[in-house]
Biotite code that builds the C-alpha atoms (Angstrom):
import biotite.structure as struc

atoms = struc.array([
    struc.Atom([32.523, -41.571, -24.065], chain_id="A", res_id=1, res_name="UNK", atom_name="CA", element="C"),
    struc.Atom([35.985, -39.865, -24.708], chain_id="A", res_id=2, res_name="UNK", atom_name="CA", element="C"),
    struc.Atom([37.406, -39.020, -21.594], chain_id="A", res_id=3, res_name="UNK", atom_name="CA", element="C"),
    struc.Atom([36.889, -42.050, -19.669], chain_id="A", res_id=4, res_name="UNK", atom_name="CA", element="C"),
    struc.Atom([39.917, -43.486, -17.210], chain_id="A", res_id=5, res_name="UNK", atom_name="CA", element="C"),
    struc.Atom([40.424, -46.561, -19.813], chain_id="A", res_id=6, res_name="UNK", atom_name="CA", element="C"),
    struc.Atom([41.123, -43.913, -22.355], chain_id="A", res_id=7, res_name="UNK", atom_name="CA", element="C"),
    struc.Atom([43.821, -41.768, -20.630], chain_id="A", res_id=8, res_name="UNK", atom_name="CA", element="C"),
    struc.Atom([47.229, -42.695, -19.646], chain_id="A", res_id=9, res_name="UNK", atom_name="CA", element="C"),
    struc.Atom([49.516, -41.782, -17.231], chain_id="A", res_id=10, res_name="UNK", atom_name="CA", element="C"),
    struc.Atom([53.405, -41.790, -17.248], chain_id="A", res_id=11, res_name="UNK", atom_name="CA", element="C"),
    struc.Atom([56.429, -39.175, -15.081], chain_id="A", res_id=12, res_name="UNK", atom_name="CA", element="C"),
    struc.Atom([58.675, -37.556, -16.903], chain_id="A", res_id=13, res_name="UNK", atom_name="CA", element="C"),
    struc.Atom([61.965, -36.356, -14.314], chain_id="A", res_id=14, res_name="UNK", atom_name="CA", element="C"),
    struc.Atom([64.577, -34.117, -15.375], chain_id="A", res_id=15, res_name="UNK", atom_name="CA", element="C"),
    struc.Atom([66.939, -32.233, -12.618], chain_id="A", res_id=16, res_name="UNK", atom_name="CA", element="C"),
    struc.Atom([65.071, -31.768, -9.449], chain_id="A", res_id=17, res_name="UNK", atom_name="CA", element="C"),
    struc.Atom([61.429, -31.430, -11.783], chain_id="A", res_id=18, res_name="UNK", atom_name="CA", element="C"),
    struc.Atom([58.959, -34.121, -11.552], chain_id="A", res_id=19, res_name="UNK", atom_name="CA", element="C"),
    struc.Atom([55.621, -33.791, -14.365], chain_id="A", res_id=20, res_name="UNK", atom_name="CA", element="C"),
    struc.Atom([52.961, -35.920, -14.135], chain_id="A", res_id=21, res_name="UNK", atom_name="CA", element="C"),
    struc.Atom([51.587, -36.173, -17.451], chain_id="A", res_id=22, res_name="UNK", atom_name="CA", element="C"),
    struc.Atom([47.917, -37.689, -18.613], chain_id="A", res_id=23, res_name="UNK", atom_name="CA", element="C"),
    struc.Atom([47.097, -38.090, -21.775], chain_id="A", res_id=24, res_name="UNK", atom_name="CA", element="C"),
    struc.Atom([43.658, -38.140, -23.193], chain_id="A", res_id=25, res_name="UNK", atom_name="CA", element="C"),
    struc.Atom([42.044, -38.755, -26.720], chain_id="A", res_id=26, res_name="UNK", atom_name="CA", element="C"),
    struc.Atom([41.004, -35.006, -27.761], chain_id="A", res_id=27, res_name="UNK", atom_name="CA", element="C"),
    struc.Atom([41.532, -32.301, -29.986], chain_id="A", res_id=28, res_name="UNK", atom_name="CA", element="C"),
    struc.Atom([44.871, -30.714, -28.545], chain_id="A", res_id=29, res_name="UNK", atom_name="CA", element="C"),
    struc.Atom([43.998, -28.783, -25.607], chain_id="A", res_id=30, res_name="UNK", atom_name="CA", element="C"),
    struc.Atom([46.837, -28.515, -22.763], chain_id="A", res_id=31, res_name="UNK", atom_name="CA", element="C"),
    struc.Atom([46.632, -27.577, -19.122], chain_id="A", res_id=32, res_name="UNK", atom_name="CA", element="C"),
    struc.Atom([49.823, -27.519, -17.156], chain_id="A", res_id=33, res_name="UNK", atom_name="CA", element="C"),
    struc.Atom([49.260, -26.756, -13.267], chain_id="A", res_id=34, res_name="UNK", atom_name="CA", element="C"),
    struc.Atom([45.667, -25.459, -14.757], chain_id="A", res_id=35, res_name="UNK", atom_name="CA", element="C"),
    struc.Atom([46.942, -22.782, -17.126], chain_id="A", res_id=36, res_name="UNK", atom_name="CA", element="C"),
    struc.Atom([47.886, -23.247, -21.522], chain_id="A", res_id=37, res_name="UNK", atom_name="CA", element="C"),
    struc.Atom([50.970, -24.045, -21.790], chain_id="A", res_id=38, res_name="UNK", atom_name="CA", element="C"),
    struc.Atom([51.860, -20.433, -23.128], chain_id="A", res_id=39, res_name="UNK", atom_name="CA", element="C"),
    struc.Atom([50.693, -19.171, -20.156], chain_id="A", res_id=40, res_name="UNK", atom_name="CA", element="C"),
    struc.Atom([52.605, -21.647, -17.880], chain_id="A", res_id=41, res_name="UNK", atom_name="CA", element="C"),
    struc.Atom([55.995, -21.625, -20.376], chain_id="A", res_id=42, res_name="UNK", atom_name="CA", element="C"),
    struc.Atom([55.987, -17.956, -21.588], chain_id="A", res_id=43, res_name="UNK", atom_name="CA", element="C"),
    struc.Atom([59.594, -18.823, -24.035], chain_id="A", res_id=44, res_name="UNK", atom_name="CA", element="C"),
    struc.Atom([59.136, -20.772, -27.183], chain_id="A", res_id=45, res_name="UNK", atom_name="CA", element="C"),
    struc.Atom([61.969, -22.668, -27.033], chain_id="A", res_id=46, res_name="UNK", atom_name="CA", element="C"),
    struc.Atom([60.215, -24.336, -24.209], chain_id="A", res_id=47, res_name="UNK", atom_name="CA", element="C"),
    struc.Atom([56.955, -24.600, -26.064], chain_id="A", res_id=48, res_name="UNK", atom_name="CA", element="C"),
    struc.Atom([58.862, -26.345, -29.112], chain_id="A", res_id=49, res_name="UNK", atom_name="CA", element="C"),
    struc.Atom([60.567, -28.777, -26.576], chain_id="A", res_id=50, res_name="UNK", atom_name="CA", element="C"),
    struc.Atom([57.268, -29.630, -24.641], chain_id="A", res_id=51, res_name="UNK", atom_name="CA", element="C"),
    struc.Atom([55.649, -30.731, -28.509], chain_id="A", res_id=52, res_name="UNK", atom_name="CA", element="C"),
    struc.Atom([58.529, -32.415, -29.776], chain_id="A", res_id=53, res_name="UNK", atom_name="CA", element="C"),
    struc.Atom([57.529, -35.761, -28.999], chain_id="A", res_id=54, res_name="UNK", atom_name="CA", element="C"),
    struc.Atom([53.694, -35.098, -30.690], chain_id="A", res_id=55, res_name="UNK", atom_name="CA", element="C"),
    struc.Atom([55.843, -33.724, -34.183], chain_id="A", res_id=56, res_name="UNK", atom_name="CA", element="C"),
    struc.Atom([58.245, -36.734, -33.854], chain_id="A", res_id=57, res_name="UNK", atom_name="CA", element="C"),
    struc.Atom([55.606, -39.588, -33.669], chain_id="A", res_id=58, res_name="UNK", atom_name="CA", element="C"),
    struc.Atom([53.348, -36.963, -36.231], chain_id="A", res_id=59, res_name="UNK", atom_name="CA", element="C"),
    struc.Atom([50.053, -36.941, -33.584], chain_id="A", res_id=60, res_name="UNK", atom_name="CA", element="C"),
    struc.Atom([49.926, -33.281, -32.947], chain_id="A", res_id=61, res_name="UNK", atom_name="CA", element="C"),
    struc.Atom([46.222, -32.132, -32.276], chain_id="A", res_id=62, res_name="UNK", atom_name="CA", element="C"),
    struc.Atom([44.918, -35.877, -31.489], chain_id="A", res_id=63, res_name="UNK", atom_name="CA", element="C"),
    struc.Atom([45.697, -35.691, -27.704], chain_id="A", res_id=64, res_name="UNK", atom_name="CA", element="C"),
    struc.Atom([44.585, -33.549, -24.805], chain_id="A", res_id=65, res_name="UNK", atom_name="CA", element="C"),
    struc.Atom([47.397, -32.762, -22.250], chain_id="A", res_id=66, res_name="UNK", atom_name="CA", element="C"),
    struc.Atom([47.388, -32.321, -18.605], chain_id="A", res_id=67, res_name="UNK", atom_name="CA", element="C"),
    struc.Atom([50.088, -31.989, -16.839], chain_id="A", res_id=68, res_name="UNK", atom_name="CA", element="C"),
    struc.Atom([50.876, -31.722, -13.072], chain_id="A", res_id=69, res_name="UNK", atom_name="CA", element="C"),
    struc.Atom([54.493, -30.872, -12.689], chain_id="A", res_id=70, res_name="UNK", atom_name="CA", element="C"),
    struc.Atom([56.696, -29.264, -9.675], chain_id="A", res_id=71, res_name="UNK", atom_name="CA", element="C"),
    struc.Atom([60.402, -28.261, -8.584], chain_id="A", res_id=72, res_name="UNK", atom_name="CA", element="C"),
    struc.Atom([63.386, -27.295, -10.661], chain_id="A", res_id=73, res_name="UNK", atom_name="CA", element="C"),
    struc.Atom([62.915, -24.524, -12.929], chain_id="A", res_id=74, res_name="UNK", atom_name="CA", element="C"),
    struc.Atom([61.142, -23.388, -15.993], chain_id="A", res_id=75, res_name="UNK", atom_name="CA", element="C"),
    struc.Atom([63.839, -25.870, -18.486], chain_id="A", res_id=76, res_name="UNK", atom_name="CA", element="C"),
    struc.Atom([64.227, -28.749, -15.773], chain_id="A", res_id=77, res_name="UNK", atom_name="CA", element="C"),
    struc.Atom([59.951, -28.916, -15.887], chain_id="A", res_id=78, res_name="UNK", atom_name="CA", element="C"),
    struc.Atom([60.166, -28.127, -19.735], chain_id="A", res_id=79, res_name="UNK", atom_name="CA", element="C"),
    struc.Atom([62.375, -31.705, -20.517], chain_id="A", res_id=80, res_name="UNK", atom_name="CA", element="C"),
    struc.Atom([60.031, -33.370, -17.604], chain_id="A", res_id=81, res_name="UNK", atom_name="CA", element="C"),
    struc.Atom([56.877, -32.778, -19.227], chain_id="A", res_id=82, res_name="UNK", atom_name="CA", element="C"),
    struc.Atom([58.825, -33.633, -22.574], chain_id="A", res_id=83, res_name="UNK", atom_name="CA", element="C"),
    struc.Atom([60.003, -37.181, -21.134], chain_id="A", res_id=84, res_name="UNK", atom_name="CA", element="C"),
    struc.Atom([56.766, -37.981, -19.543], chain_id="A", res_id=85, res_name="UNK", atom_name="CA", element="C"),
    struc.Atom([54.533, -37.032, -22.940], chain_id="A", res_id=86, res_name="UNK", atom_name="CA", element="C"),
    struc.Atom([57.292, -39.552, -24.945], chain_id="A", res_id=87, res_name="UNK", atom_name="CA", element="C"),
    struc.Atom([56.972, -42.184, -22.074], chain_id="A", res_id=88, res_name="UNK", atom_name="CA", element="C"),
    struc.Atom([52.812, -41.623, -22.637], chain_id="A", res_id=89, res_name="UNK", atom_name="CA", element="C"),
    struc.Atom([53.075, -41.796, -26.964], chain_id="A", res_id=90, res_name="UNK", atom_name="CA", element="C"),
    struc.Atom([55.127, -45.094, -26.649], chain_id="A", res_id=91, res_name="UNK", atom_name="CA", element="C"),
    struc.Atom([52.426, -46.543, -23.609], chain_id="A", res_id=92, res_name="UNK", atom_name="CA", element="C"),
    struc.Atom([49.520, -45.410, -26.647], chain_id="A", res_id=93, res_name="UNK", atom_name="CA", element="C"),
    struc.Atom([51.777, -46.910, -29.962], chain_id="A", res_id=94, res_name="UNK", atom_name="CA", element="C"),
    struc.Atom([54.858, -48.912, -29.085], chain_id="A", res_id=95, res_name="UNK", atom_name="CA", element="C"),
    struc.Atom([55.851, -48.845, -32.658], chain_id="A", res_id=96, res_name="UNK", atom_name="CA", element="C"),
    struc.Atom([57.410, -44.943, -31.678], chain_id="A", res_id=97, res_name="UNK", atom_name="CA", element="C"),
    struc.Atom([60.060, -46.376, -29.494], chain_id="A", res_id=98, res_name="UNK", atom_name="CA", element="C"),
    struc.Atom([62.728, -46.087, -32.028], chain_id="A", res_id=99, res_name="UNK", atom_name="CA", element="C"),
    struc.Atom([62.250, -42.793, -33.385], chain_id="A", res_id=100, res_name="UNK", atom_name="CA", element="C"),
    struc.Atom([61.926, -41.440, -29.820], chain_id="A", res_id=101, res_name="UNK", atom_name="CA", element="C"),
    struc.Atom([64.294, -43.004, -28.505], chain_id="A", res_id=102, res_name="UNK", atom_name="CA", element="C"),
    struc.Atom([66.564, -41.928, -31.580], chain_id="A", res_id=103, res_name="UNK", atom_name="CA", element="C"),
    struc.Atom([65.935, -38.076, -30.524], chain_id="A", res_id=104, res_name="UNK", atom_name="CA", element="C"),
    struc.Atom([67.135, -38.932, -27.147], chain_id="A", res_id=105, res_name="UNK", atom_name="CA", element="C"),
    struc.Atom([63.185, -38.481, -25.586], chain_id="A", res_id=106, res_name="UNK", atom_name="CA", element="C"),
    struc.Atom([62.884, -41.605, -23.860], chain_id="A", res_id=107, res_name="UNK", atom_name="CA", element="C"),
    struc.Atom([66.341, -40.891, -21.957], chain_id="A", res_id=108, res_name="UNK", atom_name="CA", element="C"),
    struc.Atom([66.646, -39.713, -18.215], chain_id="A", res_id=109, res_name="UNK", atom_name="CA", element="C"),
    struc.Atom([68.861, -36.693, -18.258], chain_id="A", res_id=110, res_name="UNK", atom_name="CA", element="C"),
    struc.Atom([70.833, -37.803, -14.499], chain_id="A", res_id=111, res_name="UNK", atom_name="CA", element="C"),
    struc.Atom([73.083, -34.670, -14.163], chain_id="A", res_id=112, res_name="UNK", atom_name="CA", element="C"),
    struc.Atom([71.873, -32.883, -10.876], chain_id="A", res_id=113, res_name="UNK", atom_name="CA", element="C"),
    struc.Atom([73.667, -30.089, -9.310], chain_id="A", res_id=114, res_name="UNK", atom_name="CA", element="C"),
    struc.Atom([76.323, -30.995, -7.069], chain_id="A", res_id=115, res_name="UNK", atom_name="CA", element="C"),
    struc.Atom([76.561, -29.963, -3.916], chain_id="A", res_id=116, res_name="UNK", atom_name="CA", element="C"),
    struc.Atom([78.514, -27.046, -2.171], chain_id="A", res_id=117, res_name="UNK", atom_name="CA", element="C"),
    struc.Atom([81.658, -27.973, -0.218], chain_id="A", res_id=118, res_name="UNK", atom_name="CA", element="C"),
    struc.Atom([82.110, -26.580, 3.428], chain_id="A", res_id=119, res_name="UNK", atom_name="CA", element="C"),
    struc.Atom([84.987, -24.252, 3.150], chain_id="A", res_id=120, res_name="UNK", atom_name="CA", element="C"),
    struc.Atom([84.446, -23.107, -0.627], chain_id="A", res_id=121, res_name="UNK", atom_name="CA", element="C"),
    struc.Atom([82.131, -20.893, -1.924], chain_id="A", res_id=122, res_name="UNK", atom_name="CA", element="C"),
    struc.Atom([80.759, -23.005, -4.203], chain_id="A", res_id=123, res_name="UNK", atom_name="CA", element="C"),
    struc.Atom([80.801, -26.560, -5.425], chain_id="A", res_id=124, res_name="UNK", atom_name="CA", element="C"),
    struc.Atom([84.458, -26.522, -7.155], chain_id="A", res_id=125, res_name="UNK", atom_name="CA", element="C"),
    struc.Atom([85.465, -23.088, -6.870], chain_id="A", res_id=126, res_name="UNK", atom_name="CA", element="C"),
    struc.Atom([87.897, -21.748, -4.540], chain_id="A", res_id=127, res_name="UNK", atom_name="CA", element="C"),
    struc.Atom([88.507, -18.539, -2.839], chain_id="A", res_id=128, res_name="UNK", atom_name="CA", element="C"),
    struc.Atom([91.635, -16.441, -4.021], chain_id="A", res_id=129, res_name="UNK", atom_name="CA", element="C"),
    struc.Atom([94.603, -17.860, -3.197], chain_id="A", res_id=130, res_name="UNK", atom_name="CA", element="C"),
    struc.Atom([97.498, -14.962, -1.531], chain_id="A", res_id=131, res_name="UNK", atom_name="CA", element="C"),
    struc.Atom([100.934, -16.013, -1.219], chain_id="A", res_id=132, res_name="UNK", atom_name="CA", element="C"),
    struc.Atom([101.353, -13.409, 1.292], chain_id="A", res_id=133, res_name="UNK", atom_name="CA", element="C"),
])
């Protein structure tokens, strides 16, 4: 029976402050993110063509059904977290893709986060206008 917890697997993908919890499950290609498609739930190709990169790079488009459960951040922060935890799920499925994933840079934590404001400043780094008099 396809379908069946043995068959799926489950990885997190984490870029910025977005967290995607991704399963993966023998099928014919569907995806559900937060229980829409995913051109309902990422309107902009560009996010679209980052979300499949990993199924193009390890050439398994259309063998695996997606469903994804991701939060926080913003529409690219949950874009490269649902790309990182898909990767993290092809090389749990065929450990023979580590190298060409990890080549495109999939398999890599992005760590830049936004740092905080300063009290004083209007923003992190930025300063107000400086008058001599």
């Amino acid at each position: 029976m396809a379908g069946t917890v043995s068959d799926q697997i489950q990885t997190v993908g984490r870029r910025k402050r977005s967290v995607a919890r991704v399963t993966l499950r023998p099928g014919k290609g569907e995806w559900s993110i937060n229980g829409r498609t995913m051109a309902d739930y990422f309107p902009r190709p560009t996010h679209q063509i980052r979300v499949e990169e990993p199924f193009k790079v390890a050439e398994a488009e259309g063998q695996f059904d997606v469903t994804v459960r991701v939060h926080g951040g913003g529409l690219t922060g949950q874009s490269d977290a649902v790309r990182m935890g898909i990767s993290r799920a092809l090389v749990e499925h065929d450990e023979e893709l580590r190298p060409a994933l990890r080549e495109k840079g999939m398999l890599t934590r992005d760590a830049r986060q936004v740092e905080r404001k300063k009290p004083g400043r209007p923003k992190a780094r930025k300063r107000f206008q400086f008058s001599k008099r």
